[in-house]
N, C-alpha and C positions, 0 to 999 in steps of 0.2 A: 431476421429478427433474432439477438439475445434471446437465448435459455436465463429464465430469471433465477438466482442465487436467493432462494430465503432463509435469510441467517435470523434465529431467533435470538434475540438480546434481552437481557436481563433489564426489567421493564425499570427501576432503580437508576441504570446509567442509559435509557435511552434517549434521553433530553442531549446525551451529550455526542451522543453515536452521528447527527447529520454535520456536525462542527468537525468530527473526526475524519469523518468520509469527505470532507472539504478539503481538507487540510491534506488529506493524500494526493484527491486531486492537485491540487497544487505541487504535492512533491513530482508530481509525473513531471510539469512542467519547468519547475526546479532543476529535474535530473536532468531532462535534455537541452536543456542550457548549458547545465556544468560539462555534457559530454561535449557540445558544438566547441565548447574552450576547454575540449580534455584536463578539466576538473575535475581528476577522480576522488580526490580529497573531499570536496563537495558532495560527490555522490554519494562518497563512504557512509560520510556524516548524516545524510537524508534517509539515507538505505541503514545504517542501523535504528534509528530511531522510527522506523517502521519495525524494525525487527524488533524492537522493545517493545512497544506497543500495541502492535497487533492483537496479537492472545488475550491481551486483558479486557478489550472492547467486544472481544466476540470473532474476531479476525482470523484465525489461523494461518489462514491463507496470504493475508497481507504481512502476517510476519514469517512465512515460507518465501515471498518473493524480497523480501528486504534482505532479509540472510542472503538469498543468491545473489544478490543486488553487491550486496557489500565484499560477498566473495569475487565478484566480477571487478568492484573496483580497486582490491588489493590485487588481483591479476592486471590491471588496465586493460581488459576485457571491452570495448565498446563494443563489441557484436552483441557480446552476450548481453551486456545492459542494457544495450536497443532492444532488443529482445524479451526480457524480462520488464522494461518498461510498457512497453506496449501491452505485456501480458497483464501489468496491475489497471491500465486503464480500461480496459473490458473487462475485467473484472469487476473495477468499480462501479461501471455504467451495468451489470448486469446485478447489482446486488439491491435486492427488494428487504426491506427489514419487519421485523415481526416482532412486536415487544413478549414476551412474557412474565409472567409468573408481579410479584409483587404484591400490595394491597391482598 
């Protein structure tokens, strides 16, 4: 069993936080596509726009792994990416959210 992650989000932008964590899901699956046809250009591009993103939804961590993500694909790193992918998708599947604050 997942140890649950409860990230507290600013109750304002939580309507938008399960569209977000969607959208990441899908970069998991995005990124090991671009790796199966060593498209690190592809991954660059997924992998910063996590790193831009992250922090402002409440993420930290989501944009701690897209930074590494996009250092992996200016290295052409696939270990590292495989790696680092894998780590945002337990990540995503372990994060419980918790609105705060607001009204």
């Amino acid at each position: 069993m997942l140890d649950k992650n409860i990230i507290a989000v600013d109750a304002q932008i939580a309507a938008l936080v399960p569209r977000f964590l969607g959208n990441r899901a899908a970069d998991v699956d995005k990124i090991r596509a671009a790796l199966a046809g060593a498209d690190f250009e592809a991954v660059r591009v997924a992998a910063h726009g996590m790193k831009g993103s992250g922090g402002g939804y409440g993420f930290p961590e989501i944009s701690r792994l897209g930074a590494a993500m996009e250092e992996g694909a200016l290295r052409r790193d696939a270990a590292a990416i495989s790696a680092l992918v894998t780590s945002l998708e337990t990540y995503l599947a372990s994060i419980e959210i918790r609105a705060e604050g607001g009204e």
